[in-house]
MMTF fields as JSON, N, C-alpha, C and O atoms, coordinates in Angstrom:
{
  "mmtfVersion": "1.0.0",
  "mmtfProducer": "UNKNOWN",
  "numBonds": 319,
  "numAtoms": 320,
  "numGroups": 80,
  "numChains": 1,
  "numModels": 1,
  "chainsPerModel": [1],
  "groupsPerChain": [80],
  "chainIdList": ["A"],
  "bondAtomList": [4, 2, 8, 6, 12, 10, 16, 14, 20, 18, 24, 22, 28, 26, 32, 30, 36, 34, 40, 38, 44, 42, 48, 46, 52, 50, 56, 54, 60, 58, 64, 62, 68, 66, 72, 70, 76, 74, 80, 78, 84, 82, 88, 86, 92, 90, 96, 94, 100, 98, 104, 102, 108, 106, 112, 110, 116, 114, 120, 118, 124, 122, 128, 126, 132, 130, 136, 134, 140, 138, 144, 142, 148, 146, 152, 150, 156, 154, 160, 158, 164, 162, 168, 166, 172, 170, 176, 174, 180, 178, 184, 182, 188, 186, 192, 190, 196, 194, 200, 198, 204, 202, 208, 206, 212, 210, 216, 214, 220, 218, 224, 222, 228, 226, 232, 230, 236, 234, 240, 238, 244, 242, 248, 246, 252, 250, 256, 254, 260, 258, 264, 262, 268, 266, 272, 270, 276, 274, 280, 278, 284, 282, 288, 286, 292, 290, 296, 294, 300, 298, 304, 302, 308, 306, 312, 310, 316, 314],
  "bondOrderList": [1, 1, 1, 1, 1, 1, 1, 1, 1, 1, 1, 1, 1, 1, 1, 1, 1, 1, 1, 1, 1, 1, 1, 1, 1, 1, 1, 1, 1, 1, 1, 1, 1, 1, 1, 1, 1, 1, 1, 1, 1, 1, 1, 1, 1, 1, 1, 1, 1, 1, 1, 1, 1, 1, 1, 1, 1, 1, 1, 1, 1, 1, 1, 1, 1, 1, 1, 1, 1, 1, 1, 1, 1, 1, 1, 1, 1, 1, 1],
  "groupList": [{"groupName": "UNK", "atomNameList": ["N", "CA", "C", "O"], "elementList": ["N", "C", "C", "O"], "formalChargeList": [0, 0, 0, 0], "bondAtomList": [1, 0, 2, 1, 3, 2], "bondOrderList": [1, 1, 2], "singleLetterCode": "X", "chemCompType": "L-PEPTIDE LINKING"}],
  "groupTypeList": [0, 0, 0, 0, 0, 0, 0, 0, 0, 0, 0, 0, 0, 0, 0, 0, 0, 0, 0, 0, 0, 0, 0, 0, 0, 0, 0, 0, 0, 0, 0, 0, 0, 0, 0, 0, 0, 0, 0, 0, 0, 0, 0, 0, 0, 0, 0, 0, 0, 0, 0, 0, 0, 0, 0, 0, 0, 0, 0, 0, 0, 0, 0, 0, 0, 0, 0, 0, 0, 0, 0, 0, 0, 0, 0, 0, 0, 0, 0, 0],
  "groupIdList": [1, 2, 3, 4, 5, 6, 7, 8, 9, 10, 11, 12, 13, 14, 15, 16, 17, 18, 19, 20, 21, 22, 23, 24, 25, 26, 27, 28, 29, 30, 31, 32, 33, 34, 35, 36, 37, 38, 39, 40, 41, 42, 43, 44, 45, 46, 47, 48, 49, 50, 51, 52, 53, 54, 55, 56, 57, 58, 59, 60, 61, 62, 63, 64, 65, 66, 67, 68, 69, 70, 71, 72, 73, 74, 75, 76, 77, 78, 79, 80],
  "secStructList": [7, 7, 7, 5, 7, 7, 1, 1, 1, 7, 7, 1, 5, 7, 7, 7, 6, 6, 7, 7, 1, 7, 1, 7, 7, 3, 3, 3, 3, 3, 3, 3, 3, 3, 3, 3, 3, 6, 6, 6, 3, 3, 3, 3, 3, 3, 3, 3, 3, 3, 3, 3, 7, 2, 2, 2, 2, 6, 6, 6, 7, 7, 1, 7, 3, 3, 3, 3, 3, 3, 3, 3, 3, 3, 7, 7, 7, 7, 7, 7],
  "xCoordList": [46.656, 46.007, 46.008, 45.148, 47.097, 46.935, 45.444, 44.344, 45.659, 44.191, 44.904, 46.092, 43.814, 43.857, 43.799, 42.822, 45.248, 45.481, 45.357, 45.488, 45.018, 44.693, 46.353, 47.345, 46.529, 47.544, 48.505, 49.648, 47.414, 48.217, 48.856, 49.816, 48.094, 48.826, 47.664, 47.768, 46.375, 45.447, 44.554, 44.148, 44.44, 43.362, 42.203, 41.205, 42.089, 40.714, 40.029, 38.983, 40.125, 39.23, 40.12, 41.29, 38.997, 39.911, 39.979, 39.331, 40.714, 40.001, 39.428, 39.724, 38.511, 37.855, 38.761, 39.745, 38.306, 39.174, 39.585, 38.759, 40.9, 41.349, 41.783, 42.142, 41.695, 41.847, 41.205, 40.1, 41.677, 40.775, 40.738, 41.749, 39.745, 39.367, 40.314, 40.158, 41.402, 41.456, 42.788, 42.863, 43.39, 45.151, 44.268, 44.214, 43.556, 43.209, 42.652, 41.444, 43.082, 42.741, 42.119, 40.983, 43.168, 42.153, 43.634, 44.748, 43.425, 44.195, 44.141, 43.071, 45.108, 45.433, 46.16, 46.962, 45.81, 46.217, 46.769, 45.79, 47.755, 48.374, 48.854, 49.558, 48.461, 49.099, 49.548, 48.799, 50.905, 51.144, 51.84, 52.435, 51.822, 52.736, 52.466, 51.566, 54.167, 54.714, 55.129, 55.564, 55.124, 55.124, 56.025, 55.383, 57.143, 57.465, 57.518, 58.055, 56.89, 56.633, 58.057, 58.36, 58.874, 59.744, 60.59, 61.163, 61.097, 61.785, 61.492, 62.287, 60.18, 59.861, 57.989, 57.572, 57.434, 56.224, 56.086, 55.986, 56.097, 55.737, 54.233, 53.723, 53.479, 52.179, 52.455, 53.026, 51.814, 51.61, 49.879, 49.002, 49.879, 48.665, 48.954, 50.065, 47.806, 47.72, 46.358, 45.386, 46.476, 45.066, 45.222, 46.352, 44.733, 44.872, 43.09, 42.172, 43.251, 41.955, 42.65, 43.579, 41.584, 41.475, 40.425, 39.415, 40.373, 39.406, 39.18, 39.941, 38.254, 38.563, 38.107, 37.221, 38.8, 39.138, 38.186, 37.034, 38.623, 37.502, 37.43, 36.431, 38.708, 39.131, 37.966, 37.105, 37.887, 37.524, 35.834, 35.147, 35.162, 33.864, 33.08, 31.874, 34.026, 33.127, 33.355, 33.092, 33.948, 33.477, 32.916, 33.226, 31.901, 31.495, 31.773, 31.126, 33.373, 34.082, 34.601, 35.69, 33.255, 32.544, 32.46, 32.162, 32.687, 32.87, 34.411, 35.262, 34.624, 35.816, 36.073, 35.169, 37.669, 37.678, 38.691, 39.744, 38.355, 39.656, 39.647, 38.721, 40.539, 41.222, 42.369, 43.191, 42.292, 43.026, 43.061, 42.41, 44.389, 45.154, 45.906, 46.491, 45.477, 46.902, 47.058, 46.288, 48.461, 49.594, 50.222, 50.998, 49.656, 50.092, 51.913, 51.705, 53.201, 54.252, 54.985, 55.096, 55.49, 56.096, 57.516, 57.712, 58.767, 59.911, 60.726, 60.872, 61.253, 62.264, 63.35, 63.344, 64.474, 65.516, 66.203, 66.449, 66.474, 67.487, 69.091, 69.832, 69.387, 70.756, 71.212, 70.339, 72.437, 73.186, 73.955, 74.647],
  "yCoordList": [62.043, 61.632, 62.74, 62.657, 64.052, 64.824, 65.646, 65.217, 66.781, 67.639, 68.962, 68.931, 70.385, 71.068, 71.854, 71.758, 73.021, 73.697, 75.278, 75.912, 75.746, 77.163, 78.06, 77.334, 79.316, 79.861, 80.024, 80.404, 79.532, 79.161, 77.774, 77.571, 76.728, 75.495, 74.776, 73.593, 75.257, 74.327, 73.57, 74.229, 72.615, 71.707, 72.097, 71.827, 73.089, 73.347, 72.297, 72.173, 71.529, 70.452, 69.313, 69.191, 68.17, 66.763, 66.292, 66.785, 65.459, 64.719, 62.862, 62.285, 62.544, 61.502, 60.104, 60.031, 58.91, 58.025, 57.746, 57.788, 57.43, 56.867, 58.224, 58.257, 59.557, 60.559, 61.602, 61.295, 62.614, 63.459, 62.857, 62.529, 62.829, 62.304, 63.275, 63.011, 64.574, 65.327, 66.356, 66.604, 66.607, 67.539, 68.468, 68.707, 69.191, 70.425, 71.385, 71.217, 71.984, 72.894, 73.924, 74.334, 74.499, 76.176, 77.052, 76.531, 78.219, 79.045, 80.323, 80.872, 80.774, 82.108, 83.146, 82.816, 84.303, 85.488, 86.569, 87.183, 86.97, 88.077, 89.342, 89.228, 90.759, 91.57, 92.808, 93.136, 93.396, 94.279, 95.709, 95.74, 96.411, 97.969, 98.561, 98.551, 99.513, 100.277, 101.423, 101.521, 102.653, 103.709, 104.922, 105.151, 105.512, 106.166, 108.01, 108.761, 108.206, 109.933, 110.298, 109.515, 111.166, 112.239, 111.634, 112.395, 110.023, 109.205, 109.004, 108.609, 109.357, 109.516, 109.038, 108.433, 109.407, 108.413, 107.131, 107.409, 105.938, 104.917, 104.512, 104.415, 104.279, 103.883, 101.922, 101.486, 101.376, 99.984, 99.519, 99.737, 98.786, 98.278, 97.097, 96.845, 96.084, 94.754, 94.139, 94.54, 93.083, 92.325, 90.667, 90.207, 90.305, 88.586, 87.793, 87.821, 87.324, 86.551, 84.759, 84.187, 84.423, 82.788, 82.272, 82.633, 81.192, 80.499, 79.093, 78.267, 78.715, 77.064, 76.537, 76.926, 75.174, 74.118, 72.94, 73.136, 71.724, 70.563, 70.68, 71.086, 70.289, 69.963, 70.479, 69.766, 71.997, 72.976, 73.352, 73.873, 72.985, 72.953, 71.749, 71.799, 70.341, 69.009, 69.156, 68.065, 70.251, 69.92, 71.287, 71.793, 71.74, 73.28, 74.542, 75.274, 74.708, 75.636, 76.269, 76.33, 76.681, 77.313, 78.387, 78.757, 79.262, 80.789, 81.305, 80.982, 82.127, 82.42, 83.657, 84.434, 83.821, 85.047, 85.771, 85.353, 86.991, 88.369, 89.196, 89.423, 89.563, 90.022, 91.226, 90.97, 92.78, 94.0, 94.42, 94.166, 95.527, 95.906, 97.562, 97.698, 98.502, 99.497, 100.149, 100.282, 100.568, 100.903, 102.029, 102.116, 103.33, 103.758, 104.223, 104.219, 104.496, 104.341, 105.689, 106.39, 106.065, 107.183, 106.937, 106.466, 107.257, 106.607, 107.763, 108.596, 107.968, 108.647, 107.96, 106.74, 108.82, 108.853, 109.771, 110.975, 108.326, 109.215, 109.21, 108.229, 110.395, 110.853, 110.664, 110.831, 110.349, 110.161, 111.38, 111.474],
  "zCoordList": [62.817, 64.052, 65.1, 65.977, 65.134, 65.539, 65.861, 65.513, 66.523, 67.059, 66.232, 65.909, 65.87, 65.602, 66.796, 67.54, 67.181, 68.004, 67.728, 66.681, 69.22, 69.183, 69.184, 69.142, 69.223, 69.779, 71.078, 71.332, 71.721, 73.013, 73.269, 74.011, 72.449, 72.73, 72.773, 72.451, 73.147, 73.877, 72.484, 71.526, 72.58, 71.248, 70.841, 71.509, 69.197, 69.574, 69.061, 69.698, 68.254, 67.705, 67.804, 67.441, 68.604, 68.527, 66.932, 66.008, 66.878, 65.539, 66.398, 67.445, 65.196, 65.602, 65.556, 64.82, 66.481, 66.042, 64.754, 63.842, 64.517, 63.127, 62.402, 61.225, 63.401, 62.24, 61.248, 60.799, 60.914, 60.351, 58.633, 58.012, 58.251, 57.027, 55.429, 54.236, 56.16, 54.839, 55.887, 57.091, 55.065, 55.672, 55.329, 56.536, 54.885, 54.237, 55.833, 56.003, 56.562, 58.022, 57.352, 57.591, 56.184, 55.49, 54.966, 55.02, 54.549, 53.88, 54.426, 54.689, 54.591, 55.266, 54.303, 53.429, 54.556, 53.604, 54.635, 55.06, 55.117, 55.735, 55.044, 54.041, 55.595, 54.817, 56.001, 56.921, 55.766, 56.369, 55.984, 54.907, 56.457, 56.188, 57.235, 58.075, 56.889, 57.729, 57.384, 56.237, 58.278, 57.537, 58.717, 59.742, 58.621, 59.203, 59.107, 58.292, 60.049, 59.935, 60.576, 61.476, 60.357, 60.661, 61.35, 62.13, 61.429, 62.402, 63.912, 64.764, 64.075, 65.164, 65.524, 66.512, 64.702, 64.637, 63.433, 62.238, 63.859, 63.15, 63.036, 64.151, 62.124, 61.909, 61.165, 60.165, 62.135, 61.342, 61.385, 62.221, 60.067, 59.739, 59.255, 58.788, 59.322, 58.816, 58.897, 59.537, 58.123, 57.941, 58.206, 58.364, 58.223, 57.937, 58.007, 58.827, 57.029, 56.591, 56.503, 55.933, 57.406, 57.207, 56.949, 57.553, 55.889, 55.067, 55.387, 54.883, 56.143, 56.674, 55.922, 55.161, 55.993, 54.864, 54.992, 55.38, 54.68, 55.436, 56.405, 56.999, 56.993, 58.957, 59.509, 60.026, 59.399, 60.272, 59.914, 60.793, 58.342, 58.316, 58.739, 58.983, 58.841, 59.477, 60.469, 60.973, 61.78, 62.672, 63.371, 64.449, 62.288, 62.637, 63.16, 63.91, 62.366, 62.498, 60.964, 60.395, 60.645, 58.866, 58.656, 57.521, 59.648, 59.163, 59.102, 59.931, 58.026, 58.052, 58.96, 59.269, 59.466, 60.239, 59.861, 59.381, 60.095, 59.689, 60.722, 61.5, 60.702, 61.758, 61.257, 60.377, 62.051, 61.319, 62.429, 63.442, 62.053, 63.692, 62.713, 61.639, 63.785, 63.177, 64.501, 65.452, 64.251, 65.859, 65.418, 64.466, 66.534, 66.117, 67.589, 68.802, 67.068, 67.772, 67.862, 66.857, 69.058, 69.218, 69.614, 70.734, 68.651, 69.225, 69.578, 68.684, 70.638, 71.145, 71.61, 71.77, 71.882, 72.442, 73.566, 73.627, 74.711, 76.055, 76.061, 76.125, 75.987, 75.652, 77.189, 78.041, 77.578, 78.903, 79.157, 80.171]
}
């Protein structure tokens, strides 16, 4: 009887009285790596693909989305 929620908290899809007709929201695939240069530069990359399920194609939310990120990090150190 619940609603399908965004990341922040907020409802993105109600469900209809009595309920969503199917548990099935969709399937998610995450992937990540990490990679350190000389202890001092870190490189990260990742992917994530989501595949919507019933929930999310009966109420015209039918395209799937992916989403990729890479960071790149410079770590130092202050000596006292």
């Amino acid at each position: 009887m619940d609603g399908v929620y965004n990341g922040t908290g907020s409802e993105f899809v109600q469900p209809p009285s009595g309920g969503f007709k199917s548990s099935d929201i969709g399937t998610e695939f995450d992937a990540s790596a990490k990679y350190v240069f000389h202890q001092y530069f870190v490189v990260n990359a990742g992917v994530g693909h989501f595949s919507p399920g019933e929930v999310m194609t009966a109420n015209q939310h039918r395209a799937p989305l992916t989403i990729g990120y890479l960071s790149l990090t410079y770590r130092f150190r202050v000596d006292h």
